[in-house]
C-alpha positions in Angstrom: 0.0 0.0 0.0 1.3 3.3 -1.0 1.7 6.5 1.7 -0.2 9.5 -0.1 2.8 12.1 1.5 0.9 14.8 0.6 -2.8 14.6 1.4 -4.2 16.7 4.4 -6.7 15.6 6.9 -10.0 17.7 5.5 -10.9 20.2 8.7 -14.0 21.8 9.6 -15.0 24.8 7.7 -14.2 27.8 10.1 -16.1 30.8 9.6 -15.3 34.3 10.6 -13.1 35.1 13.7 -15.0 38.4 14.2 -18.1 39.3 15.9 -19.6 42.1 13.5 -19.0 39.6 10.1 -20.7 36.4 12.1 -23.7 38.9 13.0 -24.5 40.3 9.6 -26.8 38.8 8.0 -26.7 37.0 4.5 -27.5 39.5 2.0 -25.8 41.9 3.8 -23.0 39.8 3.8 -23.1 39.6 0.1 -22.6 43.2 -0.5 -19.9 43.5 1.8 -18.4 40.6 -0.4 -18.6 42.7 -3.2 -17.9 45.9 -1.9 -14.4 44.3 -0.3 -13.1 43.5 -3.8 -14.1 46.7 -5.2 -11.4 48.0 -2.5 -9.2 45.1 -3.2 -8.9 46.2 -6.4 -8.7 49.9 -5.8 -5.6 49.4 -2.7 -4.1 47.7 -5.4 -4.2 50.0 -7.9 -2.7 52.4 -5.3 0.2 50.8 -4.3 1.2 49.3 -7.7 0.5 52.5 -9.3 1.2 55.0 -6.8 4.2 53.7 -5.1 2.4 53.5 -1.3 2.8 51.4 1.6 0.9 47.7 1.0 -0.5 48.2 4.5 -4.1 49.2 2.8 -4.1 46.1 0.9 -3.1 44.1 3.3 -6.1 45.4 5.4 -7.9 44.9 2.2 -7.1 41.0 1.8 -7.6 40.2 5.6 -11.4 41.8 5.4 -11.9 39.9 2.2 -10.3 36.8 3.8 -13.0 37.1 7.0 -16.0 37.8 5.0 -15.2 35.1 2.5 -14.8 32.4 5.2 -18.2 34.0 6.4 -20.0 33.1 3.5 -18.4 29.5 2.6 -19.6 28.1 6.2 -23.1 29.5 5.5 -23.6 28.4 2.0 -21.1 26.1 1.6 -19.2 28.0 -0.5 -21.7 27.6 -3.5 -23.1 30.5 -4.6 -27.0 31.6 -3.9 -27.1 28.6 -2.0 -29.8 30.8 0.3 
């Protein structure tokens, strides 16, 4: 029997780590969702265009990162799965 090296145990979905994401609710949710890669985009635009500091997409990516585990845990990360 061969050892498969590389596959992971499969762990729980995790959802958000912060109180104000978990509470919203989903369709509210959603437009954050969409609002956060708007500003994604926009931070990136910024730094790669404007030579500043990558602190505002980093703050960017992590309230992307929080909202997107958000909605994966509630819809199982299909989409309109409401």
């Amino acid at each position: 029997m061969a050892m498969n090296l590389f596959k992971t145990k499969k762990e729980p979905a995790k959802g958000s780590s912060i109180p104000r994401v978990t509470k919203l609710p989903d369709h509210e949710l959603v437009i954050w969702m969409d609002n956060l890669i708007m500003q994604l985009g926009a931070s990136y635009d910024v730094w790669r265009d404007h030579d500043e500091l990558p602190s505002e997409v980093d703050k960017a990516l992590e309230a992307l990162n929080e909202v997107w585990a958000e909605l994966k845990v509630r819809h199982g990360g299909r989409p309109n799965s409401r």
